[in-house]
N, C-alpha and C positions, 0 to 999 in steps of 0.2 A: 504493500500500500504506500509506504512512507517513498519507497524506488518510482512508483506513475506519479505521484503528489510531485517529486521532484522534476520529472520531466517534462508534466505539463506545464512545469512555472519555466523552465528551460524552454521549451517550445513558445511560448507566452513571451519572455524575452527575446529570440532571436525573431518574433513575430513583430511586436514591437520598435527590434532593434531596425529590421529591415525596411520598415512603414518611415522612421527617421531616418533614414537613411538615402532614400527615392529622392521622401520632400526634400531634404538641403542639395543634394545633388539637382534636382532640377531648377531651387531656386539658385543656387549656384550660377548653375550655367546661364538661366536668365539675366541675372544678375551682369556677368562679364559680357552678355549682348547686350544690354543698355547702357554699360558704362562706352564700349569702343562708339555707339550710336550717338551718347550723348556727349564725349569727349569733347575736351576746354568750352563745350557748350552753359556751363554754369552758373555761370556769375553775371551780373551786368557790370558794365566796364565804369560807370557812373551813378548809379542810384544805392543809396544805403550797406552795401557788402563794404566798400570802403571803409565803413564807419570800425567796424570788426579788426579790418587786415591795418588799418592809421592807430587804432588806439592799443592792440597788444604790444606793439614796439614805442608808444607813448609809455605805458604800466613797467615798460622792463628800463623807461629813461629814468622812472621814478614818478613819474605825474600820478597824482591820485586823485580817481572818478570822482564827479562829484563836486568834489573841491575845485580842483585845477583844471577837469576835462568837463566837458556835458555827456549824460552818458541818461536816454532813459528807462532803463532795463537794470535790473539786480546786477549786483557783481559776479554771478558765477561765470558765465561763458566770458568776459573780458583777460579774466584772470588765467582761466584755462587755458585760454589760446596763448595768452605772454607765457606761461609755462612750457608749452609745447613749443612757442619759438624761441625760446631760451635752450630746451634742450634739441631742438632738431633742426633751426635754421629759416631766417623769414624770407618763405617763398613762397609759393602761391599751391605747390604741392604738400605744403607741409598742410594748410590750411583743410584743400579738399582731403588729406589723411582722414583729419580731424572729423570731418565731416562725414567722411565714410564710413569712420568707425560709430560715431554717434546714431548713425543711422542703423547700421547693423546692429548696435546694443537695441535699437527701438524693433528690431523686426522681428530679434529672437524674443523681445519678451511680449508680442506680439504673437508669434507662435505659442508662447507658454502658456498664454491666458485663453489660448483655439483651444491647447492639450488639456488644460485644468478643467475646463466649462464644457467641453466635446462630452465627455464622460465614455469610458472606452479605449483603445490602443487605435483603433482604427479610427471611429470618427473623431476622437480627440487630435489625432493625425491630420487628418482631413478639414479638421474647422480650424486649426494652427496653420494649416498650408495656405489654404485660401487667405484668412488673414493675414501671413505674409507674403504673399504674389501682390492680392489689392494693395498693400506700401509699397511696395518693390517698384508696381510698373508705377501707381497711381501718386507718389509721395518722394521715393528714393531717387529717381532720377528724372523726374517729370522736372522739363523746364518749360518755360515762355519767354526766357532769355533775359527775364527779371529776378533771377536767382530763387525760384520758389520748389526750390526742391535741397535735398539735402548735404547733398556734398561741397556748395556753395551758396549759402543759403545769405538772403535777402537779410538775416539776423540768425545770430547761433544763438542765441537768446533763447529764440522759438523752438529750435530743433533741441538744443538738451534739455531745457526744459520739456520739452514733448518727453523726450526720454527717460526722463527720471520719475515723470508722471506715468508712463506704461509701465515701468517697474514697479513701482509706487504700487500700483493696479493690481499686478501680476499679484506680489507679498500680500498685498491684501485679503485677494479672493482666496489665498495660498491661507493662513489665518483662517480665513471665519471658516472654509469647505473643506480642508484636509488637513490641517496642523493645531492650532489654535493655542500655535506659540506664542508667549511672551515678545523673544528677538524678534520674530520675522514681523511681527505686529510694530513694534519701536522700530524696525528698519525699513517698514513700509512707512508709517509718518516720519522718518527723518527723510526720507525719498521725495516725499512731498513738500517737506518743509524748503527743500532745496532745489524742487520746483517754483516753489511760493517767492524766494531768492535768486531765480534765474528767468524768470520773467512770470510776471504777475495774475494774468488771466490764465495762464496754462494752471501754474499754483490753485490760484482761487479754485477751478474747475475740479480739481484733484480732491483740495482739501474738503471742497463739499459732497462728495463721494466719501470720503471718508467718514464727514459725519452722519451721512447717509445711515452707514452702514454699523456703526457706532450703537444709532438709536433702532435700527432693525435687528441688532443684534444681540443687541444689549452686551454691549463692549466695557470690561472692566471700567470701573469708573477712575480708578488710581492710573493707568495707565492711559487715557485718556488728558488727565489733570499734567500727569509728566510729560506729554507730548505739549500741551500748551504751555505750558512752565518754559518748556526749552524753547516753543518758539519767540516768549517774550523775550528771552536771553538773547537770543540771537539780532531779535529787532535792536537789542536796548546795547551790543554790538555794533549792528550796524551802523545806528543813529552815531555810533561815539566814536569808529573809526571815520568815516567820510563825512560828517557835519559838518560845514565850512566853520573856522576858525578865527578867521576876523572880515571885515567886508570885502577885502580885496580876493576872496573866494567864492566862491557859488554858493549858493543855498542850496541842501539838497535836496528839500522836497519842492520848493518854488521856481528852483531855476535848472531843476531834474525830474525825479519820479512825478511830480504833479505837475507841470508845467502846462500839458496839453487842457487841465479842467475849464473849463470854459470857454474854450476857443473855437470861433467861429470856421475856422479852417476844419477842425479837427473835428466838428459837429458836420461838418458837409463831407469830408473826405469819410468819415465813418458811416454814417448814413447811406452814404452809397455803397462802401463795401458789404454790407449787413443788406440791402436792398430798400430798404427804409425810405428812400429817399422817392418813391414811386407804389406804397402800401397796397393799392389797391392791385397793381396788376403785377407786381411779384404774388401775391397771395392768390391771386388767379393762377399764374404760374406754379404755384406751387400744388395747387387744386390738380391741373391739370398731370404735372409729375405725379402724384398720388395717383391718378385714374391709370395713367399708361404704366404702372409699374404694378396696380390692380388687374390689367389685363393679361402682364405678362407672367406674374406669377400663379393668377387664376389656372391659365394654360398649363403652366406645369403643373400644377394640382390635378386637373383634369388628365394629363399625362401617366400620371401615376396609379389616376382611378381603374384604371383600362384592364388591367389584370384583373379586378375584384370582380369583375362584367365576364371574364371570360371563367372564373373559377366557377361563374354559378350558372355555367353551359351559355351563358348569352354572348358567343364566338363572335359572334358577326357584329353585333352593337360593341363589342370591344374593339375590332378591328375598326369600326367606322369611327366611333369616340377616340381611338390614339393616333388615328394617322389625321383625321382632321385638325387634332387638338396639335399634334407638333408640327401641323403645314402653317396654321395659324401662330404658333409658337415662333417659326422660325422666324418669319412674316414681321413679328410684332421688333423680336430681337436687332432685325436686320433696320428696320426703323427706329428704333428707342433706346435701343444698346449703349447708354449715355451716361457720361460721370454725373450728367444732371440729375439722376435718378436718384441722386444721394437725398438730395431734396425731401426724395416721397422717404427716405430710411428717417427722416430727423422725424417726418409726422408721427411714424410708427414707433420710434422711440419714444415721443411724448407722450401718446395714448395708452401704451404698457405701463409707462412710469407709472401714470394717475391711476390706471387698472391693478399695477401689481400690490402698490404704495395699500391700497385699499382692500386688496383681498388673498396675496400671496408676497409678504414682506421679507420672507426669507431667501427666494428666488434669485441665483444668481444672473437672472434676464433683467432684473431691477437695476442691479448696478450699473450690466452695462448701458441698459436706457438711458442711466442717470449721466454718465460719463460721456454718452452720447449730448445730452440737453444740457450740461450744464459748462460745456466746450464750445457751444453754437454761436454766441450771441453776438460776437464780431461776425457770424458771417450769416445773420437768422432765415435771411429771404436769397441767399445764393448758397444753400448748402449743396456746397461738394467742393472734387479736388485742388479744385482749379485754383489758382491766385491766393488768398489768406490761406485756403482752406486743403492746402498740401499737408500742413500739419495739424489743424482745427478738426480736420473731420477723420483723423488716424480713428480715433477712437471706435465710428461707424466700422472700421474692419471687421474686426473681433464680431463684433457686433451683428451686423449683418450677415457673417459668415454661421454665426452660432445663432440666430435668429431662422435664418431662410433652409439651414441646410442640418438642423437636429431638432426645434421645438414646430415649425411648420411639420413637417414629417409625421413628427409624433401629433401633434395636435389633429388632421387630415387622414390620419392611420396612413397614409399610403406610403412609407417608408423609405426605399432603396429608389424609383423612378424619381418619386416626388427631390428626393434630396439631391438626383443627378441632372432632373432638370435644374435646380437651383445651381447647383455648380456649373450648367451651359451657362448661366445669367452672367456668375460672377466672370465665366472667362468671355466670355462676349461683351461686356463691359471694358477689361482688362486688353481685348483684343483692338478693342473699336477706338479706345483710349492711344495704345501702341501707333495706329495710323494716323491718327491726328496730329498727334506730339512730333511723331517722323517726318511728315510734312511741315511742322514749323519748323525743326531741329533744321530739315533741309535749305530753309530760308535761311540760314543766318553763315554766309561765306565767308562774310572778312573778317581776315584773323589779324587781333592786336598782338604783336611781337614786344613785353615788357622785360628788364631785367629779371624781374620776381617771377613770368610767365606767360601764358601767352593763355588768351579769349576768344572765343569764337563770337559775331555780333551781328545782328540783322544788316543788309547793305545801304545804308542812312547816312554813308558818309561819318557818321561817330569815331568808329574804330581808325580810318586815315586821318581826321583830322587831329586824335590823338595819339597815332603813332608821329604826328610833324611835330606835335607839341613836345611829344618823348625827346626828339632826334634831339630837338631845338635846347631841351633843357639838359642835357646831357653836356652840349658842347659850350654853352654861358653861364647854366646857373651851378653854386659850390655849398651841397647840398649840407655842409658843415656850418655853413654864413648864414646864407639866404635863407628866407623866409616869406611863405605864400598862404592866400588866402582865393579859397576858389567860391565862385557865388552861382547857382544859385546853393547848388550841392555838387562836389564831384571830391571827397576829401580821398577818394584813390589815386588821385592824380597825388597827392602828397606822398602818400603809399608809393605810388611809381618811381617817384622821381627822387624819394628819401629827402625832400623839404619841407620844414617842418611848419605848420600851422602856429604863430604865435599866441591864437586868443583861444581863448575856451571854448568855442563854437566851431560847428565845422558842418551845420546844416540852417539854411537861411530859406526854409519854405516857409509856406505861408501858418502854419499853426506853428513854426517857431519864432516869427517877426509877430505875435500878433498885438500885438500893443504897445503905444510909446513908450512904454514905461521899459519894454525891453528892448525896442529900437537902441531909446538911450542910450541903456548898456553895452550894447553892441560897439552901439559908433565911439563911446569911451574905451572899451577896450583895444578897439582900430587904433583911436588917437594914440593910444599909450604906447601901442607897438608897434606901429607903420610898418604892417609887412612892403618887404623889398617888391613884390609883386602879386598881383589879382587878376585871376582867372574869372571871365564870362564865358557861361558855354549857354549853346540852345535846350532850355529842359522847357518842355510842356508840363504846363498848371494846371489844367484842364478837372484833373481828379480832383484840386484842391477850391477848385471854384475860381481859379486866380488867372488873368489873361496872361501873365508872368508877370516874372521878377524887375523891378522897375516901373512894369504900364502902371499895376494898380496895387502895389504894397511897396512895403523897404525904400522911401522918398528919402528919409533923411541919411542912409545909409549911401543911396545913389548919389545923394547930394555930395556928401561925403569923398565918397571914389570920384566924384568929378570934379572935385574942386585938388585933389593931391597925386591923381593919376594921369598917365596920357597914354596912347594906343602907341604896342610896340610893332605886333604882330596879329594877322586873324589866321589860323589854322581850316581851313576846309578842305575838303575832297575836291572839289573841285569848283571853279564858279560861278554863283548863285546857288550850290547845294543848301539845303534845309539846313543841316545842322552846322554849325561853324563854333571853332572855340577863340575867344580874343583872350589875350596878352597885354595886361598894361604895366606898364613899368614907374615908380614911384618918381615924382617928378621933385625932388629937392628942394626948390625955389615954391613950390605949391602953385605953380601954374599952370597947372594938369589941366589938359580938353578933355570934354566927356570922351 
């Protein structure tokens, strides 16, 4: 007895071992076709990524956030990356490391919480897989050539904090469904806490899951009390390492972490990311995703019913029922096979939550509902992959992988069809996503040649008129001396060139000019330090409400550069191209031309 006990666990294992083994092997190899596909495709060569690769070698000159830098995002990922180019070298491949590996810690504990919630060797397998493919194609290397995806990401803020909240996640469900350890409970809220530290809405999102589950659980009270205990230590940390120190310093919640509250800019540019800004026919829209994602999973339900028809002799109404229902299926697929569809997962998210919240509180579907809605609210009326929501709607994986393809199933009886149709959706989504992406990847030809590395960039003339400016500053400016300031935003050119920013700012869009009261500042810290030179480039305001930088904001700033600057050089592609970068050079005497 005790010799078959042992071999079925033997057999049980190598079942197992070989179920993990497929999945990474195949996401593997997925994996290494979207990196060669999406190569130096990454990064935007201008918009916010600068902000990341300028301030880790600010952190290692000794400037501290906050105080001396604007910074507004927690300190973890700043700190990280100056670590990591301290021990590995400030290039632009150390960076995507970074980013690669942050991403794989988020895939595998994205796979763990498929394995944990799966229930099974196999579909625990299976709802881990899917959930790491949907990151993989949808999140890890998805770009739009604005850095929204993770190995060059738009903000590493976003992406570890993503990461440390899907572990966070994983330890948790790990705690209340199969351990209901002590540590792995203290190491899921330290995980969070350092979510909450590494950018703020991922944190929040995390931490209210937590108390979710807290109060559904009925989670020690003593160990709850020491999770909050430690995170006021930490705050009353933070506040006392970076609080500026006398006025010649930043404030750090006024002229950092809170800076955006009440900004007109930052009310329009968020409004529109969220969809807000058009209520009524986003939420039509969203009506409408709901229904086309009701017709396609209908279809598989009906797919799966077809055997139960033919087990009670009715052959022929089976056969009519499966093969109309997957001509229809496919049909629907080939049409609506859309990252949009994430849309209709937030509604069914929120509808569980308030279903389960009231009648099945122990449910590990709760959480992830929760995890799902309480991650949304920067992007409420454009939920899915695209743009914020590369790392906003990670959550939805898990989620809709253990949602469509184990509790649909069982809830429908129709088990093995039901759950294989669900798996065509998610690869038909993953598919359909693949050809979109490849088509924009294939837009974007010209390649920026930087010492730190090279960028692949849509053909807008950007990427030549910054390889002139490259060439130009290479061969005049002495990147020891001189000192620049770029408007509206482009602080990677400081990055590129190793010139250093002398004021504390290093982004001048319209939710950071938005009031005299901080113009002043600005133009006092200019006065004080007259960088040797100011970059204009062409950036579109358009998301910010702003015609740009000078028509209808930053007057007294522009006033400023025109009255002590004058035109050295303008860098374009070519003559009359769209985008052009000007060059002023500081005029000594202050008789600077606009």
């Amino acid at each position: 007895m005790e010799g078959e006990i042992l071999e079925r666990r033997s057999r049980s294992l190598v079942f197992r071992t070989r179920w993990h083994v497929v999945a990474w092997s195949v996401l593997a190899a997925g994996g290494f076709l979207l990196c060669l596909q999406s190569y130096e495709r990454w990064g935007d060569p201008t918009i916010d990524l600068g902000r990341d690769l300028y301030l880790s070698s600010r952190v290692l000159h000794g400037q501290v956030l906050y105080r001396a830098e604007q910074y507004n995002y927690g300190p973890v990922a700043p700190y990280l990356l100056a670590a990591s180019v301290a021990l590995f070298g400030d290039q632009l491949l150390v960076f995507e490391s970074v980013g690669a590996l942050v991403g794989l810690a988020t895939m595998v504990a994205l796979y763990g919480i498929g394995l944990l919630v799966g229930g099974g060797e196999r579909r625990g397998a299976l709802v881990g897989f899917f959930s790491a493919l949907l990151f993989l194609r949808l999140s890890f290397f998805a770009s739009s050539g604005s850095g929204f995806n993770f190995v060059l990401p738009y903000s590493y803020a976003a992406t570890v904090a993503t990461a440390f909240a899907a572990w966070s996640f994983l330890l948790l469900l790990h705690h209340l469904y199969r351990g209901r350890s002590l540590s792995g409970l203290l190491a899921s809220g330290a995980l969070a806490l350092a979510a909450l530290f590494t950018k703020a809405e991922v944190g929040a999102a995390i931490a209210m899951v937590h108390g979710l589950a807290y109060w559904t659980h009925r989670v020690s009270r003593k160990a709850v009390l020491g999770l909050g205990a430690a995170a006021i230590v930490l705050f009353a940390v933070f506040v006392g390492v970076f609080h500026g120190r006398d006025a010649t310093e930043l404030a750090l919640f006024a002229e950092n972490v809170g800076k955006f509250a009440g900004s007109s800019g930052t009310s329009f540019f968020f409004r529109m990311v969220a969809g807000l800004d058009r209520p009524l026919a986003g939420l039509l829209e969203v009506l409408g995703d709901v229904g086309k994602a009701t017709l396609i999973v209908g279809t598989g339900v009906l797919i799966g019913s077809a055997p139960a028809l033919s087990r009670r002799g009715q052959r022929r109404a089976a056969v009519l029922l499966g093969t109309s229902s997957a001509a229809v299926f496919v049909c629907l697929l080939g049409l609506w096979a859309e990252a949009v569809l994430f849309r209709a997962t937030l509604v069914a998210a929120v509808g569980l939550l308030a279903w389960l919240v009231a009648r099945r509180r122990r449910d590990p579907l709760l959480l992830l509902a929760a995890f799902v809605v309480f991650s949304c609210p920067r992007i409420l009326f454009q939920y899915h992959p695209l743009w914020y929501g590369f790392y906003l709607a990670v959550p939805a994986y898990p989620f809709a992988a253990y949602l469509l393809g184990v509790r649909l199933p069982e809830w429908t009886s129709r088990s093995r069809l039901t759950a294989a149709a669900m798996a065509v959706i998610a690869l038909a989504i993953v598919v359909r996503f693949h050809v979109e992406t490849g088509r924009t990847l294939q837009k974007m030809t010209s390649r920026l040649v930087t010492s730190k590395g090279a960028l692949r960039d849509f053909p807008i003339g950007r990427a030549e008129a910054i390889r002139g400016f490259l060439d130009h500053a290479e061969r005049h400016f002495v990147p020891v001396r001189d000192t620049m300031v770029v408007f509206p935003e482009a602080v990677s050119l400081n990055y590129f060139t190793g010139v250093r920013n002398p004021t504390a700012y290093y982004h001048f869009l319209p939710p950071e000019v938005d009031s005299p009261a901080i113009e002043r500042r600005i133009v006092a810290e200019l006065e004080a330090t007259r960088p040797d030179h100011v970059v204009l480039h062409s950036r579109d305001l358009t998301e910010y409400g702003s015609a740009g930088f000078c028509v209808d904001y930053a007057f007294e700033i522009c006033a400023w550069i025109e009255r002590n600057y004058s035109l050295e050089r303008v860098f374009q592609a070519q003559e009359g191209a769209s985008w052009r970068l000007v060059l002023l050079r500081k005029n000594e005497r202050g008789l600077g031309k606009g």
